[in-house]
C-alpha positions as CSV (number, residue, x, y, z in Angstrom):
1,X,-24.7,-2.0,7.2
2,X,-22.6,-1.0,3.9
3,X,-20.7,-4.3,4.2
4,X,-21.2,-7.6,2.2
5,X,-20.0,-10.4,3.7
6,X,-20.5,-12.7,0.2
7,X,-17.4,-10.1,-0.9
8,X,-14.7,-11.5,0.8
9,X,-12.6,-14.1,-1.1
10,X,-13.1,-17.2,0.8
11,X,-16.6,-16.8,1.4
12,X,-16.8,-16.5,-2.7
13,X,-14.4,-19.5,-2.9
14,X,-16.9,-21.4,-0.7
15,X,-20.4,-20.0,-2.4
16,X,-19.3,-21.5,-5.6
17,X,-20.4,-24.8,-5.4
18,X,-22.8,-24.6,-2.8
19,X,-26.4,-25.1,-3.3
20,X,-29.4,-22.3,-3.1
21,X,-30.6,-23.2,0.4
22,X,-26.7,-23.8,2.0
23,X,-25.7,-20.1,-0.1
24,X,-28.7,-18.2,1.3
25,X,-28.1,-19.6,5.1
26,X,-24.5,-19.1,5.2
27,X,-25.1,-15.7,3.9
28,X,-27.8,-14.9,6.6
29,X,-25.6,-16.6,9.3
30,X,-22.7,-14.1,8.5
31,X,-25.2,-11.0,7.8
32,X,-26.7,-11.9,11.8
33,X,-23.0,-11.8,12.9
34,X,-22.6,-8.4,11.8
35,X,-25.5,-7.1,12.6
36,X,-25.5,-8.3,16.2
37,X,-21.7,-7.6,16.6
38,X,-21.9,-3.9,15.4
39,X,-25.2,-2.4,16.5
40,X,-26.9,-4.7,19.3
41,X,-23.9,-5.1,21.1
42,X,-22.8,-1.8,21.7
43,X,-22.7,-1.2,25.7
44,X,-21.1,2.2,25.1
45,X,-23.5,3.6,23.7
46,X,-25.4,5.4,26.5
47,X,-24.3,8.3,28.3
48,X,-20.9,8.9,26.7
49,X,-19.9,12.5,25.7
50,X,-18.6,13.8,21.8
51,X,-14.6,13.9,23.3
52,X,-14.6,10.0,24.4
53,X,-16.3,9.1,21.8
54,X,-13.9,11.0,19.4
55,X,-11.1,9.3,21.4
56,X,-12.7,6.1,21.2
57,X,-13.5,5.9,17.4
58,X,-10.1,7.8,16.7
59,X,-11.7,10.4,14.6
60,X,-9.1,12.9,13.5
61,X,-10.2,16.8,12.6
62,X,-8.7,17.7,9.4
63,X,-9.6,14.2,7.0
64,X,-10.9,15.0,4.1
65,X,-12.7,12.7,1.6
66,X,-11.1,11.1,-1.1
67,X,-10.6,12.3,-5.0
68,X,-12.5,9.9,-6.3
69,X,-15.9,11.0,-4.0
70,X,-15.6,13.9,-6.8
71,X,-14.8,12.5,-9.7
72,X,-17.0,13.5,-12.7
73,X,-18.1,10.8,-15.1
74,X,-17.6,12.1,-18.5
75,X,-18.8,9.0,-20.4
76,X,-21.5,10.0,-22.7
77,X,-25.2,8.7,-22.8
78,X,-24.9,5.9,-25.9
79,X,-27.1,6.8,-28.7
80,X,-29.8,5.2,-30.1
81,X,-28.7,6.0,-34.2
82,X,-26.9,3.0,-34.4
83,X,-30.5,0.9,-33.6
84,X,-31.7,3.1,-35.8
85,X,-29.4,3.0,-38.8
86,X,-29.9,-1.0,-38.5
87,X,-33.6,-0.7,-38.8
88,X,-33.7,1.6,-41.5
89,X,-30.7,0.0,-43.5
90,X,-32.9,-3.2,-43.1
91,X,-36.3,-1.6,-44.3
92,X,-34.0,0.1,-47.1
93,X,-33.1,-3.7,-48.7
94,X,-36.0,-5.0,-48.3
95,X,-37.8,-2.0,-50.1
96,X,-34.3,-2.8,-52.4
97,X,-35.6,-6.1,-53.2
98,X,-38.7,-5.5,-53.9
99,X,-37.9,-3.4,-56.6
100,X,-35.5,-5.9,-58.2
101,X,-38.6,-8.3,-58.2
102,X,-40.6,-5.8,-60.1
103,X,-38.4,-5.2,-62.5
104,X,-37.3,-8.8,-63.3
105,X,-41.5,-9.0,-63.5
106,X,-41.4,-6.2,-66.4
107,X,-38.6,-7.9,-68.0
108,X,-40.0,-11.5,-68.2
109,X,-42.7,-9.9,-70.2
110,X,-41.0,-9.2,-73.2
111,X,-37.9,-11.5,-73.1
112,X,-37.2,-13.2,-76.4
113,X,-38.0,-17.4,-75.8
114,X,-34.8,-18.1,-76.8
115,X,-33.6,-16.3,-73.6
116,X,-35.5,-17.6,-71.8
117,X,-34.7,-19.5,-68.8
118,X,-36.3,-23.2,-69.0
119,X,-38.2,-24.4,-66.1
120,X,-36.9,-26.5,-63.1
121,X,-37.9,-30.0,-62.7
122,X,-39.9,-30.6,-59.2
123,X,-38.4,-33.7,-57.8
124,X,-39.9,-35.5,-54.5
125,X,-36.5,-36.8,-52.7
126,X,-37.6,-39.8,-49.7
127,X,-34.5,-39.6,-48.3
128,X,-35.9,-40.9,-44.7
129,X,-36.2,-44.8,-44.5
130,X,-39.4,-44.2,-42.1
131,X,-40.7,-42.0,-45.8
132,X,-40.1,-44.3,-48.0
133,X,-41.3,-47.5,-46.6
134,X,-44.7,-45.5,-46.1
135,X,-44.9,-44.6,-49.7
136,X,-44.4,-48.1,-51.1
137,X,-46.8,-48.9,-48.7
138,X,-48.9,-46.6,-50.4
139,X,-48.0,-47.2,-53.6
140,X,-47.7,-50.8,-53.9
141,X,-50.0,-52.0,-51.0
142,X,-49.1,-56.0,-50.6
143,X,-48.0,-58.5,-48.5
144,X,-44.2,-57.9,-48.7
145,X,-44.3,-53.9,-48.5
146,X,-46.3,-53.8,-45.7
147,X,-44.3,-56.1,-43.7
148,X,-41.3,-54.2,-44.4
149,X,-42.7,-51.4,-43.6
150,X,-44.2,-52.4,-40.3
151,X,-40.2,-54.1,-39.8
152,X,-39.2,-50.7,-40.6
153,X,-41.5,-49.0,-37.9
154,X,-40.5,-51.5,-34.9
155,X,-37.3,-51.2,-35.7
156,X,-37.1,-47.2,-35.5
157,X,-39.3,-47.2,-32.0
158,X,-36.8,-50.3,-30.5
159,X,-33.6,-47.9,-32.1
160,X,-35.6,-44.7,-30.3
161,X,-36.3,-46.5,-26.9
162,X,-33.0,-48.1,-26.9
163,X,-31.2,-44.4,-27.8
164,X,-33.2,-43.1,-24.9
165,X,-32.2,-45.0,-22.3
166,X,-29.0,-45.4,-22.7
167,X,-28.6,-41.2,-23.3
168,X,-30.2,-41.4,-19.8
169,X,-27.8,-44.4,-18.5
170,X,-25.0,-42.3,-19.3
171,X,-26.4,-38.9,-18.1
172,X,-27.3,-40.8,-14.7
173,X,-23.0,-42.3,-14.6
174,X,-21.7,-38.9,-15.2
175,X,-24.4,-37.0,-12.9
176,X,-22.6,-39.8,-10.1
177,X,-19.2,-39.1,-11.1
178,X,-19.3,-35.6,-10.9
179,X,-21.0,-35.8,-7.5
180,X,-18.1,-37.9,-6.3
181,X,-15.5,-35.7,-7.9
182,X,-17.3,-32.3,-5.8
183,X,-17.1,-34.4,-2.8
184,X,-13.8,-34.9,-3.1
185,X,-13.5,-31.6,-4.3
186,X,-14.7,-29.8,-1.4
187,X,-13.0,-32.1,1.4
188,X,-10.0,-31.2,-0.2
189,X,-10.6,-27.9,-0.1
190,X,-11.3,-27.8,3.7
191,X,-7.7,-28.0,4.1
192,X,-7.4,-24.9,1.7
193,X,-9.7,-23.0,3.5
194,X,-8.1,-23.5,6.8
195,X,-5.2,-22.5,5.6
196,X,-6.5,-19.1,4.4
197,X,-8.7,-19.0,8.0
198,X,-5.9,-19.5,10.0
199,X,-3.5,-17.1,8.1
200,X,-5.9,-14.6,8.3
201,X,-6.4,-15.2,11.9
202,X,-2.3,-15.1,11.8
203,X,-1.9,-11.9,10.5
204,X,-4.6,-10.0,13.1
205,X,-2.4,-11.7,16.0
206,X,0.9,-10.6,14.5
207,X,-0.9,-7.0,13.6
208,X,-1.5,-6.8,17.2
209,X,1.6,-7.7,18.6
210,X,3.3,-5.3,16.6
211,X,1.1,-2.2,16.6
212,X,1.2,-3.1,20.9
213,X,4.8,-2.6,20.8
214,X,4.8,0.6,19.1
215,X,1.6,2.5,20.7
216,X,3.0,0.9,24.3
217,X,6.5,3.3,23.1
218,X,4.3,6.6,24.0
219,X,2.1,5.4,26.9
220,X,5.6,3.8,28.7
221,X,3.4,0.5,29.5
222,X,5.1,-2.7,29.4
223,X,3.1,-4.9,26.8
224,X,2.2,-8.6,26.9
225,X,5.0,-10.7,25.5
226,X,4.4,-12.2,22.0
227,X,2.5,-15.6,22.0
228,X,5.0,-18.0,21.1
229,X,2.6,-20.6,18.3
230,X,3.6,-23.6,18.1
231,X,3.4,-23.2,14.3
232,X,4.3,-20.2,12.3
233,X,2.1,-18.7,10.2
234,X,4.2,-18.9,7.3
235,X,5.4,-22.9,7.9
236,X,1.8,-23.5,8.3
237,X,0.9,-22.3,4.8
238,X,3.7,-23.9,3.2
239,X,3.7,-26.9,5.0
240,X,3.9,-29.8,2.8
241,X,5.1,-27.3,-0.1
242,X,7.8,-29.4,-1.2
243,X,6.0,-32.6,-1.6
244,X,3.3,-30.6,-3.7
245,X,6.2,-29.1,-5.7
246,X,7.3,-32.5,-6.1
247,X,3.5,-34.3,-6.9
248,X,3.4,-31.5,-9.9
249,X,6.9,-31.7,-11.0
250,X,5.9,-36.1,-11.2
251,X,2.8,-35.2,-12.4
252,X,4.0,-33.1,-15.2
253,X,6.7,-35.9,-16.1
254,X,3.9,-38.1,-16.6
255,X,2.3,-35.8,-19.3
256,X,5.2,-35.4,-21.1
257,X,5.4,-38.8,-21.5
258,X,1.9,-39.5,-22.1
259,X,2.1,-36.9,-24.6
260,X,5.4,-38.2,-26.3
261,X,3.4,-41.7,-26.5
262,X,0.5,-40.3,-27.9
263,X,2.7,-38.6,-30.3
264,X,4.3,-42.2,-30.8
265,X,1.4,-44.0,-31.6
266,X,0.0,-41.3,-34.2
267,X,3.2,-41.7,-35.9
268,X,3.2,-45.2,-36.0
269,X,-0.6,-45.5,-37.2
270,X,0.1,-43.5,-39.4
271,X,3.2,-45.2,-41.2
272,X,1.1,-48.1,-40.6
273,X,-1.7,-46.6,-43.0
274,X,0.9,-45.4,-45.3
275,X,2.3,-49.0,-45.4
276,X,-1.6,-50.1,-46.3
277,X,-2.0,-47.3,-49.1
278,X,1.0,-48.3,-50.7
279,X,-0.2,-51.8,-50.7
280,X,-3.2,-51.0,-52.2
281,X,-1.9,-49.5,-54.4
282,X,-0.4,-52.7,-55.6
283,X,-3.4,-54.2,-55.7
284,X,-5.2,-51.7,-57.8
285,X,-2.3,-52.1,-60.0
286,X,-2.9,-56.1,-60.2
287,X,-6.1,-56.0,-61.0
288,X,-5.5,-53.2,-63.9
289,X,-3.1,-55.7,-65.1
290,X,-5.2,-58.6,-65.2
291,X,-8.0,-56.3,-66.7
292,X,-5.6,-55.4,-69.6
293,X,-4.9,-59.1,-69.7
294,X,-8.4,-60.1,-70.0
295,X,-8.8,-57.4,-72.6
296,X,-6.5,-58.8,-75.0
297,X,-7.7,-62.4,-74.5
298,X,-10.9,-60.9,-75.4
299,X,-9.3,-58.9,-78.6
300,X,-7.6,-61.9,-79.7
301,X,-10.6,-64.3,-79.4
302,X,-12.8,-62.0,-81.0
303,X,-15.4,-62.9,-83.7
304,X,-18.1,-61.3,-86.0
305,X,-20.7,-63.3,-84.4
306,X,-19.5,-62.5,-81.0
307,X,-19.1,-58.9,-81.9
308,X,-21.7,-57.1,-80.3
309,X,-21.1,-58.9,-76.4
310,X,-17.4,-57.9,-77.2
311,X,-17.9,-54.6,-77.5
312,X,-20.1,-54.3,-74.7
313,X,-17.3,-56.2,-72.5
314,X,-13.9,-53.8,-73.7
315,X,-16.6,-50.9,-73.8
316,X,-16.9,-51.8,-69.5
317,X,-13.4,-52.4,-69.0
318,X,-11.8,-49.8,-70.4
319,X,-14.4,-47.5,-68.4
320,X,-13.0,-49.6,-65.3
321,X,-9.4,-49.1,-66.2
322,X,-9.9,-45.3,-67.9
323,X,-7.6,-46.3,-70.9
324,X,-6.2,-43.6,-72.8
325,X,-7.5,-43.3,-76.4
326,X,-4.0,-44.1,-77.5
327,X,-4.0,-47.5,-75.6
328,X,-7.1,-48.5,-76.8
329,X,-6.2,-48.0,-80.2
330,X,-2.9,-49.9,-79.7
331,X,-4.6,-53.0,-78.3
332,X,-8.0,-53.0,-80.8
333,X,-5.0,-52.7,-83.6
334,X,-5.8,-56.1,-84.8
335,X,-9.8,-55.9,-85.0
336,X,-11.2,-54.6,-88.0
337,X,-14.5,-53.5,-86.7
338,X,-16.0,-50.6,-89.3
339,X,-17.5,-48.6,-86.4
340,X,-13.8,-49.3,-84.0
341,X,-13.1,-45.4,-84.7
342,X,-16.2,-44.4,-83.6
343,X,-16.4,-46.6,-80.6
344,X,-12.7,-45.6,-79.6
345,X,-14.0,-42.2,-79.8
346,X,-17.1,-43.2,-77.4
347,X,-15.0,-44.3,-74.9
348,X,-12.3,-41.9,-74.7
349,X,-14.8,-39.0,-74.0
350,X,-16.6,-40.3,-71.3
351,X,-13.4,-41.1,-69.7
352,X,-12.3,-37.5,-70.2
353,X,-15.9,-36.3,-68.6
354,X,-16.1,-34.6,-65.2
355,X,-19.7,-35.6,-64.5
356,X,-22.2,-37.7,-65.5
357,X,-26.0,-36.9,-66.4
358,X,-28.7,-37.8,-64.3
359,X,-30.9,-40.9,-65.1
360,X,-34.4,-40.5,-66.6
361,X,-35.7,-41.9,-63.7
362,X,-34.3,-39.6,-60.7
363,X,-34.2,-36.4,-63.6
364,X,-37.7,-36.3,-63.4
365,X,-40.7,-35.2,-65.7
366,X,-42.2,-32.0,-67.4
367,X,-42.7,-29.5,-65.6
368,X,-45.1,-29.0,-63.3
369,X,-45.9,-33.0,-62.4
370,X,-43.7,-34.0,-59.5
371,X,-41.9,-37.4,-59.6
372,X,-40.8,-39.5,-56.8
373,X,-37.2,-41.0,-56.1
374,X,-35.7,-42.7,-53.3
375,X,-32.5,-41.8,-51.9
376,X,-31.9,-43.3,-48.5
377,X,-28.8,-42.8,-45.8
378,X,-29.9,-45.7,-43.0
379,X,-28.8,-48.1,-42.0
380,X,-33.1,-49.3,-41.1
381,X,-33.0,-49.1,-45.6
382,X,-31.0,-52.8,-45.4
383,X,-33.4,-54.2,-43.1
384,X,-36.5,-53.0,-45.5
385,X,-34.2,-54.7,-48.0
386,X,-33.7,-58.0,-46.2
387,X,-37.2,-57.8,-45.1
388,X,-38.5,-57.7,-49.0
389,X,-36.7,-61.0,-50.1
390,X,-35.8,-62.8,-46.5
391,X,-34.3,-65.9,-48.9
392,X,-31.3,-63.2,-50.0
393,X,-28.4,-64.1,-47.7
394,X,-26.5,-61.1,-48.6
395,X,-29.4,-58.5,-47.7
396,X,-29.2,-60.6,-44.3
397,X,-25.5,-60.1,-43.6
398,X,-25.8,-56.7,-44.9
399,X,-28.5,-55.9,-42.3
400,X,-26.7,-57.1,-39.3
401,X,-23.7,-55.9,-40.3
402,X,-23.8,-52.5,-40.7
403,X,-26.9,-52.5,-38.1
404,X,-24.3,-54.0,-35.5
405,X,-22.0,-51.7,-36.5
406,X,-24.1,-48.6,-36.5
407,X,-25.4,-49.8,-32.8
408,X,-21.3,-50.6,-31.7
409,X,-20.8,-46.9,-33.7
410,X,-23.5,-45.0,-31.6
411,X,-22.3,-47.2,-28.4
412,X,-18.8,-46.3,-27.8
413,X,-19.1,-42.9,-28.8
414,X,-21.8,-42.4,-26.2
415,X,-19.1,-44.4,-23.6
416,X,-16.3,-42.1,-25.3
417,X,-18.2,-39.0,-24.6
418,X,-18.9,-40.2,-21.1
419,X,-15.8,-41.0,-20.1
420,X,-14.2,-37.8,-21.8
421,X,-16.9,-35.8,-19.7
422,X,-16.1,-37.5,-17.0
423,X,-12.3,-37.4,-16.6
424,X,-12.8,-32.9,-18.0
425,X,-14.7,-32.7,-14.7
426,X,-12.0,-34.6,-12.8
427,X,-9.1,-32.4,-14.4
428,X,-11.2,-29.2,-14.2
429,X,-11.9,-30.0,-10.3
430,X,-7.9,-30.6,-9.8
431,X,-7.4,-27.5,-11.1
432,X,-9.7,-25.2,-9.3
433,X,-8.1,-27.2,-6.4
434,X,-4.6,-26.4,-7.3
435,X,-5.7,-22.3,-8.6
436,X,-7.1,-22.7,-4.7
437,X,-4.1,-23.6,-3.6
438,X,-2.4,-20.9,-5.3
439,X,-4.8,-18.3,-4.3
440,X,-4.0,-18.4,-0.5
441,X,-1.3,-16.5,-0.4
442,X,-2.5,-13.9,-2.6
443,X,-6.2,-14.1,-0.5
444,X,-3.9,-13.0,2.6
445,X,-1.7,-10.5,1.0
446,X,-4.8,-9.0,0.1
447,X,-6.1,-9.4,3.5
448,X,-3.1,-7.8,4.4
449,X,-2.9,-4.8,2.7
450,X,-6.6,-4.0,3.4
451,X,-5.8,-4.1,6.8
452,X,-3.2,-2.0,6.7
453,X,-5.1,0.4,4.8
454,X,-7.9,0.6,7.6
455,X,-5.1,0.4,10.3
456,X,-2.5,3.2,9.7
457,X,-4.6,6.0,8.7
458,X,-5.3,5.6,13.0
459,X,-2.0,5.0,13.5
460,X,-1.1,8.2,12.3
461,X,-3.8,10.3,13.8
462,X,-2.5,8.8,16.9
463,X,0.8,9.7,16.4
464,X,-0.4,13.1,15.2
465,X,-2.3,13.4,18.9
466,X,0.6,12.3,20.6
467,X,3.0,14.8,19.0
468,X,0.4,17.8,20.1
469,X,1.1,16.3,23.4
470,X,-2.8,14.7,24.0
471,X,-2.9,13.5,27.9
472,X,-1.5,9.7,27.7
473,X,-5.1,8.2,29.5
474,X,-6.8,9.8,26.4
475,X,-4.1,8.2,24.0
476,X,-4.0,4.7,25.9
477,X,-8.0,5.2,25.3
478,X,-7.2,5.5,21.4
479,X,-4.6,3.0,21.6
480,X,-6.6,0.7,23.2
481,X,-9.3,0.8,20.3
482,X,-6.5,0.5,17.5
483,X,-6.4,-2.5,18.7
484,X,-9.5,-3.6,19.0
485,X,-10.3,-2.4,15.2
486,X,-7.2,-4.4,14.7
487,X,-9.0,-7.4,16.2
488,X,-13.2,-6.8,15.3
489,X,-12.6,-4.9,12.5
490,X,-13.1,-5.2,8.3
491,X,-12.1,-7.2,6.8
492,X,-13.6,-9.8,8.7
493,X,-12.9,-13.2,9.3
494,X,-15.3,-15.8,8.5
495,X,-14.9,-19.3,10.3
């Protein structure tokens, strides 16, 4: 058989969210139907001659098959130089780069020294805690580095275990959720899917009671008075239409308003930040007050024996403050320090500086000797920390602070994610239920029109025979069949 059941809208609409097994029996189930329908059950088949059976399967003499049977395909074959362009155009810079290699080689031979470029320095970044608590271990084997570093170890396999199950915890509550929101996803769409069954099984009826009327005209038989349904097709598929009109048109209040409330609050937040800025701003401003203050106390208390602390101290604070090289001259006015120009000087260009050079010890060594630096991004770092001097109260409170935090951090964005997962799944399942919804009445119009498209081409080859005055038992034998394609015929219903 040339006909696929799984291509009919609502059995689509139904294979999409069920699993492997259910997919391949419903498919099999409908497939038997056919086949049993169409090719077993034929009792007519024996002993019938070519003119009854052309009566009964309507077959008219002069059809022809459609355009589109003959249409040429014009579309040329795709050609394989653009796969080959990319492979040569590849081979071409590489062959490219080569030759730049050699020829910087040929340079570097005779470049002056001057010229030359100077070497790189190889620095050895730890930038993993789990790194550098090995190394120390290493390095500086004793009692305090080796506990840290074990501290360090149990700590990252309790942070790994704890990540893990709690990844799962949440993949385990969203796996639930969603199979709740499917359940609730396909009873509600049992109610869609009667609809579209029912108006299916709505049109066929009405087909028939229509196409009776008019074949009954030519055979003069009186046909069988329209079935009066309780229900009309078309109550029946927008029954309940207004209160779902109405559910959306509440529904869509409600995320207006949401959204002007969340619009609200963003607004307010951030006026509210604003509001902070500008208060810190009033603080910074303070405290470059009292540093100017402390400044002149400094100036004015100033002695040759106290020199050299003093100028370590105004050297600091106007760093802190980034004084002008006119404002430092204005308030060192009454010093008379031989070396003030120079130290005014000092001060004033590393204010004006951009950057900063590295320190000897993270610059690294000559060339090629590698040297070793630390620079650590953990939160396990304050731990190795507290766990090197336990006596430090601050290392203690800076270890279960940011650890708590980092922990609360990873916590409620794994609940955040959850929950946002969760509620998508929701919203996406409310609106393949509502595009469901929508899609009956196209479903049908579709069913409709292919219908219509199977029906009339026999209703005009009946009217055709008719015309050319056919006997009426012959015609009430084509008639009858109209109507039983009508009934039995594609497209097929699927309860």
């Amino acid at each position: 058989m040339a006909i696929n059941p799984i291509h009919d809208a609502e059995m689509v609409r139904q294979q999409k969210n069920l699993t492997k097994t259910q997919k391949r029996a419903n498919q099999e189930t409908r497939e038997g139907v056919l086949v049993n329908s169409f090719i077993k059950d034929c009792p007519q088949c024996d002993n019938i001659n070519l003119n009854d059976t052309i009566d009964s399967l309507v077959i008219s003499q002069n059809t022809y098959m459609p355009e589109k049977l003959y249409e040429k395909d014009n579309k040329k074959e795709k050609s394989l130089v653009p796969i080959s362009a990319i492979s040569l155009g590849v081979m071409g810079a590489i062959t490219g780069i080569t030759a730049l290699i050699r020829h910087s080689s040929k340079i570097n031979l005779n470049i002056d020294s001057l010229k030359r470029l100077s070497g790189t320095i190889r620095n050895v970044a730890l930038n993993n805690e789990i790194d550098q608590a090995w190394y120390r271990i290493v390095e500086c084997p004793n009692y305090k580095t080796i506990q840290a570093g074990v501290g360090v170890f149990a700590m990252t396999a309790m942070a790994f275990m704890g990540k893990t199950f709690f990844d799962g915890f949440k993949e385990v509550w969203v796996r639930k959720r969603e199979a709740d929101i499917q359940r609730n996803l396909q009873e509600n769409l049992i109610a869609v899917e009667t609809q579209s069954f029912s108006g299916k099984i709505q049109i066929t009826r009405s087909m028939l009671s229509q196409k009776a009327i008019e074949l009954s005209k030519y055979l003069n038989i009186e046909p069988h008075k329209k079935e009066r349904t309780p229900e009309s097709f078309k109550a029946l598929m927008f029954k309940g239409s207004s209160k779902h009109n109405g559910k959306e048109k509440k529904s869509n209040t409600a995320y207006i308003l949401m959204g002007l409330a969340t619009f609200a609050g963003i607004a307010g937040l951030g006026f509210l930040s604003l509001k902070n800025l500008t208060k810190s701003k009033g603080h910074i401003e303070k405290y470059i007050k009292d540093t100017y203050n402390e400044i002149g106390f400094i100036v004015k208390n100033s002695t040759e024996k106290s020199k050299k602390s003093d100028m370590a101290n105004l050297e600091n604070m106007f760093k802190t403050v980034e004084a002008t090289e006119e404002k430092m001259r204005e308030i060192l006015k009454p010093l008379n320090w031989e070396d003030k120009e120079e130290f005014i000087k000092k001060i004033s260009k590393y204010n004006k500086k951009s950057t900063v050079e590295a320190n000897v010890n993270c610059g690294g060594g000559e060339t090629p000797k590698p040297t070793f630096y630390s620079h650590v991004n953990d939160y396990r770092a304050f731990l190795y920390n507290y766990l090197l001097d336990t006596d430090n109260k601050q290392f203690k409170a800076l270890f279960l602070g940011i650890t708590g935090l980092t922990a609360l951090g990873y916590g409620g964005k794994l609940f955040g994610e959850a929950v946002k997962e969760v509620q998508v799944k929701k919203i996406n399942a409310e609106t393949e239920l509502e595009l469901q919804k929508r899609l009956v009445s196209t479903e049908l119009k579709n069913f409709k029109s292919k219908k219509d498209s199977a029906i009339q081409p026999l209703m005009d080859e009946f009217y055709k025979q008719a015309q050319e005055g056919k006997p009426k038992e012959e015609l009430k034998v084509m008639a009858e069949n109209i109507l039983l394609e009508i009934k039995n015929g594609p497209p097929f219903v699927y309860s």
